[in-house]
C-alpha atoms as one frame of an Amber mdcrd trajectory, in Angstrom:
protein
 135.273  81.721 146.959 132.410  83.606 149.457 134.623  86.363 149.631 134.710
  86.827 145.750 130.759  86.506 145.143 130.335  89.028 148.324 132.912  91.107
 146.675 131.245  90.882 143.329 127.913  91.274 144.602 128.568  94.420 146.587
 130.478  96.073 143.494 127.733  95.751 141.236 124.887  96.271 143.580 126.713
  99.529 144.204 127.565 100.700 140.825 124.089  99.735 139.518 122.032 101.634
 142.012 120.782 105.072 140.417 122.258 104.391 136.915 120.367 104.638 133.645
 119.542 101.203 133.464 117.961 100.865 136.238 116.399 103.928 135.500 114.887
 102.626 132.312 114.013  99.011 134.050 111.728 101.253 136.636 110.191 103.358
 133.515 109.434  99.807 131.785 107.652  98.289 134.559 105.553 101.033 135.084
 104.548 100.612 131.251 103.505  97.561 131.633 101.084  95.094 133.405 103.919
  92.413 134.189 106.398  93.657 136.223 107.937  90.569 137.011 108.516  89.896
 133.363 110.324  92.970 133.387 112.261  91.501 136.183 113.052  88.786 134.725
 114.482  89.982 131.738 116.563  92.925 133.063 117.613  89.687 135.579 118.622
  87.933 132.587 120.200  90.507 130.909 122.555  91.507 133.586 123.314  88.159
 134.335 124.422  87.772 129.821 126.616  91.104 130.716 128.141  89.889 133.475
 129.204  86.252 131.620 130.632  88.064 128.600 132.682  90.466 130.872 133.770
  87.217 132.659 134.367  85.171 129.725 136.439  88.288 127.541 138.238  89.405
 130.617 139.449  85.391 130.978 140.633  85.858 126.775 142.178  89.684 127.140
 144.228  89.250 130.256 145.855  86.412 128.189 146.962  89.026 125.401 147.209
  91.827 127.360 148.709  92.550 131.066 145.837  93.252 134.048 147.385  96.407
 135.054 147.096  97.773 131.524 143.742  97.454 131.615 143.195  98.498 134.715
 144.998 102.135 133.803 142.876 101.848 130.686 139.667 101.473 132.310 140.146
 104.149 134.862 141.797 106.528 132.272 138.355 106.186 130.068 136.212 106.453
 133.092 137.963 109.857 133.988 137.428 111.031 130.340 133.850 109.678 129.785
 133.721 111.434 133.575 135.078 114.908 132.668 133.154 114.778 129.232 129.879
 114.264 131.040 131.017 117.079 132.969 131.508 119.451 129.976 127.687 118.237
 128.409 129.824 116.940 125.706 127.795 113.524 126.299
């Protein structure tokens, strides 16, 4: 079980440094006089994200095979990816 929360941890550590929402949690705590509320909230909020990807992932994988959705989600990251690229978003 350790090696699943370190796993887990280090993903989303990773793939939340540098990205817009922690871009926009820096921007609101330098807005406002509480920036542990701010904390607290983005806390809570990626802890909500994180139990509905749990929770749907537990209902999907039921309906539909893990290594369809794994070529799904890479195929959209590549096109959200080479969108980005092209200023198309």
């Amino acid at each position: 079980m350790w090696k699943i929360i370190l796993t887990s941890f280090w993903m989303v550590f990773i793939a939340e440094l540098g990205d817009k929402t922690q871009l926009q949690t820096m921007l609101l705590a330098t807005q406002t006089k509480s920036p542990l509320g701010v904390f607290i909230g983005a806390s809570l909020a990626l802890i909500l994200s994180a139990l509905i990807g749990v929770l749907a992932s537990t209902y999907i994988t039921k309906l539909i095979p893990p290594e369809y959705l794994k070529f799904g989600a890479g195929s959209a990251f590549i096109i959200i990816g080479i969108l980005t690229l092209l200023g198309k978003l």
